[in-house]
N, C-alpha and C positions, 0 to 999 in steps of 0.2 A: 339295251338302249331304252330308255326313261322314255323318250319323246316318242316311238313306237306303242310303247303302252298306256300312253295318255291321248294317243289320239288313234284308238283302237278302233273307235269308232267310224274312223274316216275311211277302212278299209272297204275294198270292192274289187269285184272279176269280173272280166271281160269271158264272153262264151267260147271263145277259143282256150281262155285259162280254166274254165269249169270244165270242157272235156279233157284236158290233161292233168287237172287233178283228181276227177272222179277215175280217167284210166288208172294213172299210178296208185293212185293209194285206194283203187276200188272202192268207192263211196257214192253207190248211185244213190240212194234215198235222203240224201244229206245236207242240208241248206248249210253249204260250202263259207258261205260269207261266214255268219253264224259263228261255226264252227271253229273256222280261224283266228275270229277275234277273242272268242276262248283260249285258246290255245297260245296266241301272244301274251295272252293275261297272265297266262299259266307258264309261261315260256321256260326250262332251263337253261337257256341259255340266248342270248343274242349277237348276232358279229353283225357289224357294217366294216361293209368294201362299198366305197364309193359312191353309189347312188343304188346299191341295193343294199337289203339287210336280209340275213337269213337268221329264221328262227328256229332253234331246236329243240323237241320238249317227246318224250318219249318212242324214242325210234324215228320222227319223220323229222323234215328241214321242209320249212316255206321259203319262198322265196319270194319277197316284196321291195316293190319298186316304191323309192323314198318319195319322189317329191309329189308322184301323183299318187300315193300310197293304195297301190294297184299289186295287188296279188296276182304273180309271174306265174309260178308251179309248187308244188310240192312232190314232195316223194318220199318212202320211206330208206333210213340210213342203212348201207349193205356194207358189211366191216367186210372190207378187202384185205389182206394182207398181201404185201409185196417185201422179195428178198431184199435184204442190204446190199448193195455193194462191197466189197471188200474196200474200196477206199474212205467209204460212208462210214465204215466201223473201227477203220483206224483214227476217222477224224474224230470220229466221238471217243473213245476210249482215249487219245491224247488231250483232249477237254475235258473231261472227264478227271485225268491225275492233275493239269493244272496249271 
């Protein structure tokens, strides 16, 4: 999202959002604002859902809130893997032929 990285500047955390991002992603010594308007810069990717946008760029997701462009949390991405269902896998495979 173009309009996240052009007003990257406007980003800021609330001290409730500083200790849940320095917990999760462990970063006590880190001027957190900083950091994350690097990181939208640099972003691989960006989704907007609604009035947040999440950023993703080397293993972590931010989480910012659009209109007051207030950085929610981050955390790093943990690849879960879950079974198919047996009905999940016929659906796809008959999508799949067409």
């Amino acid at each position: 999202m173009q309009i996240l990285r052009l007003q990257s500047d406007k980003l800021h955390i609330s001290d409730a959002g500083t200790a849940r991002v320095r917990r999760n992603l462990k970063m006590p010594d880190t001027d957190l604002v900083q950091w994350c308007k690097e990181t939208v810069q640099q972003a691989d990717l960006i989704i907007t859902q609604g009035k947040y946008c999440y950023v993703y760029r080397q293993g972590v997701v931010i989480t910012v809130r659009l209109p007051a462009k207030t950085i929610i949390t981050a955390h790093p991405l943990r690849g879960k893997v879950r079974p198919m269902q047996t009905t999940v896998i016929r659906c796809v495979e008959s999508c799949a032929r067409g």
